[in-house]
C-alpha positions as a Markdown table, in Angstrom:
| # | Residue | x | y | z |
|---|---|---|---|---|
| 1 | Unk | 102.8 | 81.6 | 136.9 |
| 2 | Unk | 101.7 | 84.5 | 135.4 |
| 3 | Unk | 98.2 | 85.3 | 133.4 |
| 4 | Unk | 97.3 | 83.8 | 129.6 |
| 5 | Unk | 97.0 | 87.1 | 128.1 |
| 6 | Unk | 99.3 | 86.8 | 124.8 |
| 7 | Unk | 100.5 | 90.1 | 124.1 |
| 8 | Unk | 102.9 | 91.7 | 121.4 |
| 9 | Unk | 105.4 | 92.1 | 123.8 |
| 10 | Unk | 105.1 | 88.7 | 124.7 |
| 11 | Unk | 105.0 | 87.1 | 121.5 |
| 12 | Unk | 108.4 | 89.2 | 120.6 |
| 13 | Unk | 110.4 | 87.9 | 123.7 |
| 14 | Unk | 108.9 | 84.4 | 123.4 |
| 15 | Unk | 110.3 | 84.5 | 119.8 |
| 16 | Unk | 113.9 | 86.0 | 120.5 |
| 17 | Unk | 113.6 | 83.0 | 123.9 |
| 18 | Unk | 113.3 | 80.4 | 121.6 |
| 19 | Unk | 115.3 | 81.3 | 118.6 |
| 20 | Unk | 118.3 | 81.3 | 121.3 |
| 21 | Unk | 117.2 | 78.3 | 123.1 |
| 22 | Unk | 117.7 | 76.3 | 119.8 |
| 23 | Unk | 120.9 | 78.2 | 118.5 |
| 24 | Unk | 122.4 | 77.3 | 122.1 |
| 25 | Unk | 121.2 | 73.7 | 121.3 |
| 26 | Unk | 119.5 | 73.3 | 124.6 |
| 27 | Unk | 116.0 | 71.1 | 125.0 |
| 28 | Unk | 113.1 | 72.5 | 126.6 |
| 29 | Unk | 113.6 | 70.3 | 129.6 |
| 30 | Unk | 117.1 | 71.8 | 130.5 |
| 31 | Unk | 115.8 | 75.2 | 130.1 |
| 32 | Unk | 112.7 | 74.7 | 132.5 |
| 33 | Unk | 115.0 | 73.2 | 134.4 |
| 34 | Unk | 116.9 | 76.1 | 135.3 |
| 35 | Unk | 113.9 | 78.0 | 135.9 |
| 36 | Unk | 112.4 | 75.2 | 138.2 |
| 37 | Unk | 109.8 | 74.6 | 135.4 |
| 38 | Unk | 108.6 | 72.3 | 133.0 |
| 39 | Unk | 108.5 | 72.0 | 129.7 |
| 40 | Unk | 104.8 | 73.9 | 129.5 |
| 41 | Unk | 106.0 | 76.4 | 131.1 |
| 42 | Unk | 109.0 | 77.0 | 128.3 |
| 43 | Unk | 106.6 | 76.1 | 126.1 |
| 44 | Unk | 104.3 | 78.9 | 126.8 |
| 45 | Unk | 106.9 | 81.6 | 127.5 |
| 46 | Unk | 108.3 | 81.2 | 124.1 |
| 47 | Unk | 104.6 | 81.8 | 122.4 |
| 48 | Unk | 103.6 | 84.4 | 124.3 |
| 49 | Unk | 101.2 | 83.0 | 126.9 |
| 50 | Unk | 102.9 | 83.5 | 130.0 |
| 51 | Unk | 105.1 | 85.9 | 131.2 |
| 52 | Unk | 109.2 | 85.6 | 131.7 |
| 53 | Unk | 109.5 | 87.4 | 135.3 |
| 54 | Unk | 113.6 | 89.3 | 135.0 |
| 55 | Unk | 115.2 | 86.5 | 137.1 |
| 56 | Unk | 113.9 | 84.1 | 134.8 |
| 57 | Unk | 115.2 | 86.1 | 132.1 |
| 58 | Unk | 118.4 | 86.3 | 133.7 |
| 59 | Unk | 118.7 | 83.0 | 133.9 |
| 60 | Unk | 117.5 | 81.5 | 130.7 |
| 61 | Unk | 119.8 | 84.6 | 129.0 |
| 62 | Unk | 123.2 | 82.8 | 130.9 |
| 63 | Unk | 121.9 | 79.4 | 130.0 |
| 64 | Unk | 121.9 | 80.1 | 126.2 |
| 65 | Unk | 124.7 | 82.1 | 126.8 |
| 66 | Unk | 123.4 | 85.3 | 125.1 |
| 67 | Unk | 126.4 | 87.6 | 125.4 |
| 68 | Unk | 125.4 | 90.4 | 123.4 |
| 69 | Unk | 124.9 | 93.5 | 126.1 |
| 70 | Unk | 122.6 | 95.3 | 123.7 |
| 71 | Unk | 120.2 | 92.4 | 123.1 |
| 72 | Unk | 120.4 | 91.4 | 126.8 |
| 73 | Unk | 118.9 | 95.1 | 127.6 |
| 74 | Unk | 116.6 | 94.8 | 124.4 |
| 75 | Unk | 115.2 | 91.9 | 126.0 |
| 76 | Unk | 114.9 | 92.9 | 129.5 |
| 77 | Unk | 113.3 | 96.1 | 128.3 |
| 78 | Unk | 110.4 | 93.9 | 125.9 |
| 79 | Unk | 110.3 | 91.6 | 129.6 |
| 80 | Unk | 109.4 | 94.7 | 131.6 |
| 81 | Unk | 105.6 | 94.6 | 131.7 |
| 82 | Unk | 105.0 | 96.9 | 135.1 |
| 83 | Unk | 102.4 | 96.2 | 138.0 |
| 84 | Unk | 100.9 | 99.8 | 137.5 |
| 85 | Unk | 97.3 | 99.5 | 137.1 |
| 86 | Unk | 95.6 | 101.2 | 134.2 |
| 87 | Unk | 92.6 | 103.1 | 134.0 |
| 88 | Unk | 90.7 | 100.3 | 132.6 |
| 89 | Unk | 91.7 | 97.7 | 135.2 |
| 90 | Unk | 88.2 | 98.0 | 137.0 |
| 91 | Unk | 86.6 | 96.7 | 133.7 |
| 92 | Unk | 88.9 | 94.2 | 132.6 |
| 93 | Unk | 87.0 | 91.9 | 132.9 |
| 94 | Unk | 84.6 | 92.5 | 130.6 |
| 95 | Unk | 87.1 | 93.2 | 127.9 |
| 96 | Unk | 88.0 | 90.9 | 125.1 |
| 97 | Unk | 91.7 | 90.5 | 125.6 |
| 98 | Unk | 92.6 | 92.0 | 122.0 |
| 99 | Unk | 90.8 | 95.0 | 123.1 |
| 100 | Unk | 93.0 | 95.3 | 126.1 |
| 101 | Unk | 95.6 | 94.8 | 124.1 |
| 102 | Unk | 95.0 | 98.3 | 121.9 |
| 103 | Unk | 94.9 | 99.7 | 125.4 |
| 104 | Unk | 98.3 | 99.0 | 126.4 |
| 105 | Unk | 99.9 | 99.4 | 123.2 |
| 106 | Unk | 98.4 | 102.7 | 122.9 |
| 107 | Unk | 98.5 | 103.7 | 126.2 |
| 108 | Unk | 102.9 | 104.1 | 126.2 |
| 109 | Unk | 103.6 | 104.5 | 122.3 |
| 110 | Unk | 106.1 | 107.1 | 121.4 |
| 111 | Unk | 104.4 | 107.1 | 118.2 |
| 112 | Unk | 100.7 | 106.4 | 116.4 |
| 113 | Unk | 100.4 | 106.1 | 113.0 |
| 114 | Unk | 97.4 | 105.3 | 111.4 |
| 115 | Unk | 95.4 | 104.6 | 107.5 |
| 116 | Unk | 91.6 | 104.5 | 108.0 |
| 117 | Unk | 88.9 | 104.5 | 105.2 |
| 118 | Unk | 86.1 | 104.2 | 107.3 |
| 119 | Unk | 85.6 | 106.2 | 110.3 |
| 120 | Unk | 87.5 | 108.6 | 112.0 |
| 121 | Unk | 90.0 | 107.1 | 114.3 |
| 122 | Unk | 88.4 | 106.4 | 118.2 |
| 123 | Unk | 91.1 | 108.4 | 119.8 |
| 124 | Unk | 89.9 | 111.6 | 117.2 |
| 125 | Unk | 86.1 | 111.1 | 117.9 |
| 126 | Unk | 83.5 | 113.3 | 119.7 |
| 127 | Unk | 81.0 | 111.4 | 122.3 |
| 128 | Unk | 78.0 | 112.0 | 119.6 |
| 129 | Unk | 80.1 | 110.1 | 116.7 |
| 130 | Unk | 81.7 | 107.6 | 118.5 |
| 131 | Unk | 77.6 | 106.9 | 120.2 |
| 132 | Unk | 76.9 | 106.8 | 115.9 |
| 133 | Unk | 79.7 | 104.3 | 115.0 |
| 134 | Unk | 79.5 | 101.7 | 118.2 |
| 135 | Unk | 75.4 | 102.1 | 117.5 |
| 136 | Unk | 76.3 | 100.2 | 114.3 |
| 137 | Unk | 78.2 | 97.4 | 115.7 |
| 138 | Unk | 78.3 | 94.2 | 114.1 |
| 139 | Unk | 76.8 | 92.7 | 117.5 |
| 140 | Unk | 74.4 | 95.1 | 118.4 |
| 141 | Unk | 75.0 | 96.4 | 122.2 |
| 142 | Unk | 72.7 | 96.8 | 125.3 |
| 143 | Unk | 72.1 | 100.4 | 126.4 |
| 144 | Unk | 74.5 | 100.0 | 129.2 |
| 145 | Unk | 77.5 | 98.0 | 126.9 |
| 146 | Unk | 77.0 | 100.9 | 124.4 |
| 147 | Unk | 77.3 | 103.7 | 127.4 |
| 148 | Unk | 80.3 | 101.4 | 128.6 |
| 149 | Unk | 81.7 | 101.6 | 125.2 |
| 150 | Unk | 81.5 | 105.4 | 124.7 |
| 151 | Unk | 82.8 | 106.1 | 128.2 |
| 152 | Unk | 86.3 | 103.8 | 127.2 |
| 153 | Unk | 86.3 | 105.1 | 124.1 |
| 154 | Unk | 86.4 | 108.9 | 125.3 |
| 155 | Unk | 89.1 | 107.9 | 128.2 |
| 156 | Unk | 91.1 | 106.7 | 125.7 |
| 157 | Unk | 92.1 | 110.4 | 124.5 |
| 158 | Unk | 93.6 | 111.0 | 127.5 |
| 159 | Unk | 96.9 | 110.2 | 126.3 |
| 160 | Unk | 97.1 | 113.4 | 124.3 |
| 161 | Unk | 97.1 | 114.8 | 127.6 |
| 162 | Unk | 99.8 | 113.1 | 129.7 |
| 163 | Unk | 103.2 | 114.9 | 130.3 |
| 164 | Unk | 104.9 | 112.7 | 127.0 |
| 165 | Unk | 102.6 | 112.6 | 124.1 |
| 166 | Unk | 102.5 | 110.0 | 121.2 |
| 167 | Unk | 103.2 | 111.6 | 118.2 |
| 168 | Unk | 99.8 | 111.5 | 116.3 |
| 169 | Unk | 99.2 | 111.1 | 112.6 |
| 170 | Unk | 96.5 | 109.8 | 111.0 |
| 171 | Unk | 95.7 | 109.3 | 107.0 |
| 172 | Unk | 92.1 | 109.5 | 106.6 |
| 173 | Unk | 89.8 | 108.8 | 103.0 |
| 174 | Unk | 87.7 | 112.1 | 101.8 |
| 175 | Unk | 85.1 | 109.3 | 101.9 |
| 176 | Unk | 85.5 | 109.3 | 106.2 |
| 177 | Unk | 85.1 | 112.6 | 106.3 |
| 178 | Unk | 82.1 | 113.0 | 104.1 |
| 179 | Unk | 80.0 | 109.8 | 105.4 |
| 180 | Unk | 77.2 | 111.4 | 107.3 |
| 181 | Unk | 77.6 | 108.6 | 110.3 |
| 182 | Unk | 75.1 | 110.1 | 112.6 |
| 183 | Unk | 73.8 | 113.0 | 110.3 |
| 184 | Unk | 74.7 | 116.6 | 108.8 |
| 185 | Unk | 74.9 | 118.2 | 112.7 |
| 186 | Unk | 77.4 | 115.5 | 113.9 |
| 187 | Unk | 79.3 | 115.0 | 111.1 |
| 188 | Unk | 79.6 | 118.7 | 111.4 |
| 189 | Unk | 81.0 | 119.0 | 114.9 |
| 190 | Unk | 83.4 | 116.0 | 114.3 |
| 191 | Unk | 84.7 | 117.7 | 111.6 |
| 192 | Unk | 85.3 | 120.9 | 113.6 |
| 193 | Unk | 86.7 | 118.9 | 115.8 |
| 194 | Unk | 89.0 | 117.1 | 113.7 |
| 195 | Unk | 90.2 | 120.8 | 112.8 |
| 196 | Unk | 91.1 | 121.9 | 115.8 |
| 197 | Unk | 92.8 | 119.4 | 116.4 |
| 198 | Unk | 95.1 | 119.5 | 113.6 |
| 199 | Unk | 96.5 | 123.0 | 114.9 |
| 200 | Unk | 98.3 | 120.7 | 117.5 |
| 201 | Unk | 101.7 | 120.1 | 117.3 |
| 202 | Unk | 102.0 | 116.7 | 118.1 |
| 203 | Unk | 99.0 | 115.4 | 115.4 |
| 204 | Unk | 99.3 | 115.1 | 111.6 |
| 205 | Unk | 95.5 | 114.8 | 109.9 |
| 206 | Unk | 95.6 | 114.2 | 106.5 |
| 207 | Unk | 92.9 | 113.5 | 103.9 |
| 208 | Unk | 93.5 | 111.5 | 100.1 |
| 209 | Unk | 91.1 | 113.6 | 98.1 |
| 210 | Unk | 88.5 | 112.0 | 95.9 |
| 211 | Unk | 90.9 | 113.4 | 92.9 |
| 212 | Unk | 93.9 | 111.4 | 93.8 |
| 213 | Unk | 94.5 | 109.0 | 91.2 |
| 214 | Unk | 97.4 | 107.4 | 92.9 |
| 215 | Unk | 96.4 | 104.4 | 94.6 |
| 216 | Unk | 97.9 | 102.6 | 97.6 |
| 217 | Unk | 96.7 | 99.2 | 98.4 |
| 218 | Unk | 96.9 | 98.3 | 101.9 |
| 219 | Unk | 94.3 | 95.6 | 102.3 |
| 220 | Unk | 92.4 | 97.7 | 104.8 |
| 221 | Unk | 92.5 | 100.1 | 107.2 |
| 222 | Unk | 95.4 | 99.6 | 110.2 |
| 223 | Unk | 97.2 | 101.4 | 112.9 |
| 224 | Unk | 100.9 | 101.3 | 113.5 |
| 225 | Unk | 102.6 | 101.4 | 116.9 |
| 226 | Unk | 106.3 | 102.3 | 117.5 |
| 227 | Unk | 108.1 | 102.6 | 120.5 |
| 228 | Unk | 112.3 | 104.3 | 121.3 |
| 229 | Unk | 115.3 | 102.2 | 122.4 |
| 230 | Unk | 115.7 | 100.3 | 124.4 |
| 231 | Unk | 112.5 | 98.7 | 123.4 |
| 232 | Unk | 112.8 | 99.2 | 119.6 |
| 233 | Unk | 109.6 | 97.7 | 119.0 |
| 234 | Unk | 106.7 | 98.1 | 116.7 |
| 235 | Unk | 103.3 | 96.5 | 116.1 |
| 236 | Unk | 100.8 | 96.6 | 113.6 |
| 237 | Unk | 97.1 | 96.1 | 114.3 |
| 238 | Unk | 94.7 | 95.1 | 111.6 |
| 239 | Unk | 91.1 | 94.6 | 112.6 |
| 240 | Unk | 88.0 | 92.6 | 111.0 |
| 241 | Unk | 84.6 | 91.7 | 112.2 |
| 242 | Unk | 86.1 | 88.9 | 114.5 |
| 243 | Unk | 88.4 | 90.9 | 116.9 |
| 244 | Unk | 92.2 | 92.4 | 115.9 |
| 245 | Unk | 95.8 | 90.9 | 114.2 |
| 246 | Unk | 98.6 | 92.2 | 116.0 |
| 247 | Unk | 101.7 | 91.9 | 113.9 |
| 248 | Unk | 105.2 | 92.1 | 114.7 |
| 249 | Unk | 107.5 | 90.7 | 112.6 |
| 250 | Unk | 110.0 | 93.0 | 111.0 |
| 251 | Unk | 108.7 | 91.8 | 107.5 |
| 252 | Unk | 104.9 | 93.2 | 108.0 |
| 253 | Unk | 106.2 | 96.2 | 110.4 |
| 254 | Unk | 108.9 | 97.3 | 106.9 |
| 255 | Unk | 105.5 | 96.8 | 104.4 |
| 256 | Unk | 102.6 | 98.8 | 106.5 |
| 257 | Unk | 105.5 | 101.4 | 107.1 |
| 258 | Unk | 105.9 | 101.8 | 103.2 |
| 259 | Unk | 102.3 | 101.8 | 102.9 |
| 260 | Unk | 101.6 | 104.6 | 105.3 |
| 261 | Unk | 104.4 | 106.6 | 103.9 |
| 262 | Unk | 103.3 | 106.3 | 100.2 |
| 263 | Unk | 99.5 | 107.4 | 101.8 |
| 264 | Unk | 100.9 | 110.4 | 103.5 |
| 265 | Unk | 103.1 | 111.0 | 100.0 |
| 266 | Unk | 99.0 | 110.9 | 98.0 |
| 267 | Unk | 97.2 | 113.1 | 100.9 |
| 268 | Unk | 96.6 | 116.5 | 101.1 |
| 269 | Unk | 99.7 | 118.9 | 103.5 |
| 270 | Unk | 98.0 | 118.8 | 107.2 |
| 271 | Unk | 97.0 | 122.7 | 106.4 |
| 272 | Unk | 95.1 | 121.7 | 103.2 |
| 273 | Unk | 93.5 | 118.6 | 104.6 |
| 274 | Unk | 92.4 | 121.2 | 107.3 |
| 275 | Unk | 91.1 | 123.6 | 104.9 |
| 276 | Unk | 89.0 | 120.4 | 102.9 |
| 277 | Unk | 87.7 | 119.5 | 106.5 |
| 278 | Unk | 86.3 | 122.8 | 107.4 |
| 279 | Unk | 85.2 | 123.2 | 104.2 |
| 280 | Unk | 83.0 | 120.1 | 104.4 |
| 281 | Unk | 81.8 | 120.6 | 108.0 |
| 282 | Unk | 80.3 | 124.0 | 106.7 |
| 283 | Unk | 78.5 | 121.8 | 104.0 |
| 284 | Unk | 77.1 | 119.8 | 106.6 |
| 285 | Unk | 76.5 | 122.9 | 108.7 |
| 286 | Unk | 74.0 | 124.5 | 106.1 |
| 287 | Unk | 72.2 | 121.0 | 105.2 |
């Protein structure tokens, strides 16, 4: 009947499900009816927890008499989960199911966009800085869970290198780049990092510089997915102590947009936040 996992995707579809369900004025009965269901099964479909297969799609589309081609095809596209297996399917089971959820949503974005005032986003990190930030976990880590940890963390940046890209950009505090997580030497080759990799065409780095006096308040740091037609979806992820929001209603999606746009409006060009990052890795370099 498919797995519990709630994700974005899910939660979307199970929306649009219901919202035609109850403009067609049919009861969840009928509807799990037609699908040779019951009602939990509607129930959960329409808040994310199971998935709709495409002939049960089909069906419940007919049923509510959803006529609209483009939003037939919108749907089917959000339905279309895939059996591939992902590179993290062999530890899956020691994931908490938000975490898997970054995975996928990052793992076929068209587009990443991200604030952080922290640290230094996990896809941009080297082994010795990401080691530095999971060492200060909330929940400390075992040797083996922090080794884990690192491993994913550096897998992850694979998806710079598959055949389609996500366009990168990333809004960073001059306060990231100038905590010494780690100390002077890795600070240094993160930031030397970081440059580098802003001389690729498909990442934007930008730093807000300690003189800014524009402010933009966006509650915290987040990350913002988009994806092309036919899915025309996007999700924002927000994370605390406790695990990870994903948000996707058009509402949040229209205000984190704004917000990243008015950052990227106060930071430095890409070629001058490069310039401030080399500048400070040298600092570090001569401590």
């Amino acid at each position: 009947m498919g797995n519990t996992r709630r994700t974005a995707r899910r939660r979307r579809l199970g929306s649009e499900l219901r919202a035609l369900r109850e403009a067609a004025s049919v009861s969840t009965e009928e509807a799990a009816k037609a699908i040779h269901g019951d009602k939990t099964k509607i129930s959960r479909q329409e808040t994310g927890l199971y998935r709709t297969t495409r002939l049960e799609l089909e069906v419940l589309l007919n049923l509510y008499k959803a006529k609209d081609e483009k939003q037939r095809q919108w749907l089917i596209a959000l339905s279309a989960e895939g059996n591939k297996r992902n590179w993290w399917h062999r530890h899956s089971e020691t994931l908490p199911n938000h975490f898997k959820e970054t995975l996928t949503l990052e793992s076929d974005a068209a587009s990443i966009a991200t604030f952080q005032s922290r640290v230094v986003p996990g896809l941009l990190q080297t082994q010795a800085y990401a080691t530095a930030v999971l060492i200060g976990n909330a929940q400390p880590l075992s040797e083996e869970q922090l080794n884990l940890s690192v491993d994913i963390r550096m897998s992850r940046q694979s998806i710079f290198l598959r055949g389609n890209p996500p366009q990168y950009a990333t809004v960073l505090t001059e306060g990231v780049v100038r905590q010494q997580i780690g100390g002077p030497q890795i600070m240094a080759d993160q930031l030397r990092h970081l440059a580098a990799l802003s001389q690729t065409p498909e990442l934007a780095i930008q730093v807000v510089p300690y003189s800014q006096k524009r402010f933009t308040n966006t509650g915290g740091s987040f990350i913002l997915y988009s994806y092309p037609a036919p899915l025309d979806f996007d999700v924002v992820q927000v994370s605390y102590l406790g695990g990870d929001l994903f948000l996707d209603e058009a509402e949040a999606v229209a205000k984190y947009r704004k917000a990243f746009e008015e950052l990227r409006a106060s930071a430095l060009s890409v070629p001058e936040s490069a310039e401030l990052i080399s500048a400070i890795a040298h600092e570090f370099e001569h401590e």
